[in-house]
TORVOGU-262442 format. One record per residue (C-alpha): residue number from 0; x, y, z; chain. Coordinates in nm, 3 decimals, m for minus. Layout:
N
- NUM_X_Y_Z_A
...
end
This chain:
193
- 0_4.525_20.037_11.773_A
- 1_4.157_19.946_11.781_A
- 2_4.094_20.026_12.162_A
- 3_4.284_20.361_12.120_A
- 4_4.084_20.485_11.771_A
- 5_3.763_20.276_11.777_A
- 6_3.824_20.128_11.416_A
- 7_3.721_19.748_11.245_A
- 8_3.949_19.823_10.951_A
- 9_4.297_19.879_10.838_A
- 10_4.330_20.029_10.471_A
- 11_4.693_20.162_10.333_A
- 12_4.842_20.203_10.010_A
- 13_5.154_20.074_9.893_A
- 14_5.410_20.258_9.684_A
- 15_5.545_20.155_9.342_A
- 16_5.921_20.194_9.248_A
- 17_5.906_20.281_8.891_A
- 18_6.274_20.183_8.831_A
- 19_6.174_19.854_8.890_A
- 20_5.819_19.838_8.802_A
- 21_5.722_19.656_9.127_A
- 22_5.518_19.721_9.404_A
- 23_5.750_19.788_9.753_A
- 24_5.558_19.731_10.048_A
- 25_5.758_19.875_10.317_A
- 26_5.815_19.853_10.674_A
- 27_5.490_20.004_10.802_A
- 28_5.238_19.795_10.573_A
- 29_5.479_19.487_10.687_A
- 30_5.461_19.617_11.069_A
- 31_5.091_19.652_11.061_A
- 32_5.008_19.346_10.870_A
- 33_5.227_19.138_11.146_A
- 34_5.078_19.344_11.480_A
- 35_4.727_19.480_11.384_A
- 36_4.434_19.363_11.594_A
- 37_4.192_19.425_11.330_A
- 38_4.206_19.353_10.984_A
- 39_4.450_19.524_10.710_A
- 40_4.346_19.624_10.391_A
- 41_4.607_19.611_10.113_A
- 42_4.531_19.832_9.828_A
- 43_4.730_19.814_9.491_A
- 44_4.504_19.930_9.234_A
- 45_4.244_20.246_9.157_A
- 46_3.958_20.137_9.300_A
- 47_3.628_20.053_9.016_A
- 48_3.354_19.901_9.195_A
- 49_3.283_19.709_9.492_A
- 50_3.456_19.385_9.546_A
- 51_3.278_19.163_9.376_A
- 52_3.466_18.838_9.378_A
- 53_3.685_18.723_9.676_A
- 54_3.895_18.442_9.725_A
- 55_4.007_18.308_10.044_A
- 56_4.373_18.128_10.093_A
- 57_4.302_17.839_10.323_A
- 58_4.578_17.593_10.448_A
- 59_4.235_17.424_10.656_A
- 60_4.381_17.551_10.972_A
- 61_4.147_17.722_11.244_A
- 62_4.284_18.017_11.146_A
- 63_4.154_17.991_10.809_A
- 64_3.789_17.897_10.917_A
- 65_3.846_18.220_11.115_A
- 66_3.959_18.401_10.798_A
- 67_3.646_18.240_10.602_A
- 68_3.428_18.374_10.831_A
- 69_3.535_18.701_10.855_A
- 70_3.553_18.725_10.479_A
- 71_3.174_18.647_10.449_A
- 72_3.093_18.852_10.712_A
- 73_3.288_19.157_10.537_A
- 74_3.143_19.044_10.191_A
- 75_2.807_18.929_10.272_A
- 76_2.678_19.029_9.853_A
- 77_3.039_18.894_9.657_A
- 78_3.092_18.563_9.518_A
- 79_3.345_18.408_9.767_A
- 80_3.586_18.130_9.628_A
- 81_3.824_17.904_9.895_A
- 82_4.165_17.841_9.781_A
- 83_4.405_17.614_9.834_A
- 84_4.726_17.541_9.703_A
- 85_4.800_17.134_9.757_A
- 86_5.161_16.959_9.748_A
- 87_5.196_16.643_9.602_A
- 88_5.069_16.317_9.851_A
- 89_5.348_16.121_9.840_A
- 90_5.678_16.138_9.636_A
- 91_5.652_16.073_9.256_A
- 92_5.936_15.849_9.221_A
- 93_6.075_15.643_8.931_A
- 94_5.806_15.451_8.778_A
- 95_5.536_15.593_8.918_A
- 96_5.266_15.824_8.669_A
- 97_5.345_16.196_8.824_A
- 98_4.936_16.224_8.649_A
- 99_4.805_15.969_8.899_A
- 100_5.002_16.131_9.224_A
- 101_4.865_16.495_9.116_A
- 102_4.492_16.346_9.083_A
- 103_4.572_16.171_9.412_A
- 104_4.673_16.467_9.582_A
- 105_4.344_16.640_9.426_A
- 106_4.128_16.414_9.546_A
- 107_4.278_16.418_9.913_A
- 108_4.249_16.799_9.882_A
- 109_3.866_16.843_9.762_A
- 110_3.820_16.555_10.087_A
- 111_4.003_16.821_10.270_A
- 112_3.808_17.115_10.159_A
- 113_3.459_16.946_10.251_A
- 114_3.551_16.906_10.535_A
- 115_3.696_17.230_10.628_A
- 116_3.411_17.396_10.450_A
- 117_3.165_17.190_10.697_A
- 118_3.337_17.312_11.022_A
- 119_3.328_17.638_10.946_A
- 120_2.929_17.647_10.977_A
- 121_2.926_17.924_10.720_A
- 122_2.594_18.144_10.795_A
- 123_2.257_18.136_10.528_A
- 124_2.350_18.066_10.224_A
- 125_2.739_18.115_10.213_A
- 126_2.812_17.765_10.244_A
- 127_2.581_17.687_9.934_A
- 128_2.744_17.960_9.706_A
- 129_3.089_17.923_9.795_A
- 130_3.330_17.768_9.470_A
- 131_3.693_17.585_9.551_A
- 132_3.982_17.650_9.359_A
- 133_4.238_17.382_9.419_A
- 134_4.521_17.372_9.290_A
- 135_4.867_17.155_9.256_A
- 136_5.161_17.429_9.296_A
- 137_5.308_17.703_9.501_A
- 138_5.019_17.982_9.619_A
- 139_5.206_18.293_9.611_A
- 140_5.273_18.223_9.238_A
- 141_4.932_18.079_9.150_A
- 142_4.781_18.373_9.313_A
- 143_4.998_18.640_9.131_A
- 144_4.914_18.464_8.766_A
- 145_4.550_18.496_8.879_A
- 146_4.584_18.888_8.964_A
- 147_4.717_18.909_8.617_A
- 148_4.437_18.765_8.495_A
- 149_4.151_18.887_8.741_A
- 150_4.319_19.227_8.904_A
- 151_4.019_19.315_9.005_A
- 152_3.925_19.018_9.272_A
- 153_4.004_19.056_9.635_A
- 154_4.261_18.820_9.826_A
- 155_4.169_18.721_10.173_A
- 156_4.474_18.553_10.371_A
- 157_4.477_18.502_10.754_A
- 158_4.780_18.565_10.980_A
- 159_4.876_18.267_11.270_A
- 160_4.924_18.379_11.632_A
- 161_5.302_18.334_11.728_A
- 162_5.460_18.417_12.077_A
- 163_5.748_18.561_12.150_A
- 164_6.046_18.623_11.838_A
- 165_5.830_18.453_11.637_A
- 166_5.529_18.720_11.704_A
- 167_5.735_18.898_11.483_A
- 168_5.731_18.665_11.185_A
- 169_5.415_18.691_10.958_A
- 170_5.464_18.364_10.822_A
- 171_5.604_18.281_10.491_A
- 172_5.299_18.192_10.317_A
- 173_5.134_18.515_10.407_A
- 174_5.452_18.710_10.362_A
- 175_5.461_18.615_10.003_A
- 176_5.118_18.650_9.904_A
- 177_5.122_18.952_10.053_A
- 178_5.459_19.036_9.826_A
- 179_5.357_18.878_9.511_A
- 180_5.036_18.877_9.496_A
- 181_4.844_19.170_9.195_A
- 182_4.555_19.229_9.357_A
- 183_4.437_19.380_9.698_A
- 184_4.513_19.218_10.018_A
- 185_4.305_19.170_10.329_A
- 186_4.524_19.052_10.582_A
- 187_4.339_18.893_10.884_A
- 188_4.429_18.853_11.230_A
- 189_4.427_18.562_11.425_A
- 190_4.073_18.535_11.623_A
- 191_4.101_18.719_11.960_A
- 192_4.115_18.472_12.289_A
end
């Protein structure tokens, strides 16, 4: 795609069934969002303004200090928030305060997220205005109550490189952000080799 038309940038629509008053992706936004070299641009609502807030969904892999980067680079003026949805540390079994394993698995998280946030070596300032949004609970449904909310902010999720059948498979994560999620969608590809 990007060799044959020279482009940086993906940007598609998506239709809405009426019936049942969802958005339906379909099988070329799904195609492109599992094979495009560059990145995709999901839109679901009338365009306002500018994006002027942006959160990125990190797991803390390399391909989300890839996706962090590119989302500051794309974004250099909005106010750019890392996300990331955290399980539970350990099992909360009987007798032990479900409280203290949630603020246990928030603490390991914001440990996490400094860290992750220092490896990225984020360029001027980003580093210094970028917010965390952590969270106990599952992403694609923590992200769709916040597109309720904020419809307005971007969603930045990056893509893994897979090889063979599984080149095929965006990833489940991904897949349901990408299905769930309110807002627009900028689907990133892995970093080239």
């Amino acid at each position: 795609m990007r060799t044959a038309e020279g482009s940086g940038l993906i940007v598609t629509g998506v239709a809405r069934n009426e019936a049942l008053s969802r958005v339906v992706l379909g099988s070329t936004v799904d195609a492109l969002a599992r094979r495009s070299p560059v990145p995709l641009l999901v839109v679901r609502n009338r365009p306002r303004a500018t994006y002027s807030h942006v959160i990125v969904a990190s797991d803390f892999s390399p391909a989300s200090r890839h996706t962090l980067r590119t989302a500051a680079a794309l974004f250099p003026q909005a106010e750019l928030t890392l996300f990331h949805a955290f399980d539970n540390p350990y099992p909360a079994i009987g007798g032990v305060d479900t409280t203290k394993v949630r603020a246990d698995g928030l603490a390991q998280a914001e440990r996490e997220a400094e860290a992750f946030i220092q490896s990225c070596e984020l360029p001027g300032d980003v580093g210094l205005r970028l917010r965390t949004w952590l969270e106990h609970g599952d992403t694609g449904l923590l992200l769709h109550a916040h597109g309720l909310a904020h419809p307005a902010d971007l969603v930045v999720l990056g893509t893994q490189q897979r090889r063979g059948v599984l080149g095929l498979l965006l990833g489940s994560v991904a897949q349901r952000v990408l299905e769930m999620a309110e807002n627009d969608v900028l689907v990133v590809p892995p970093e080239a080799a």
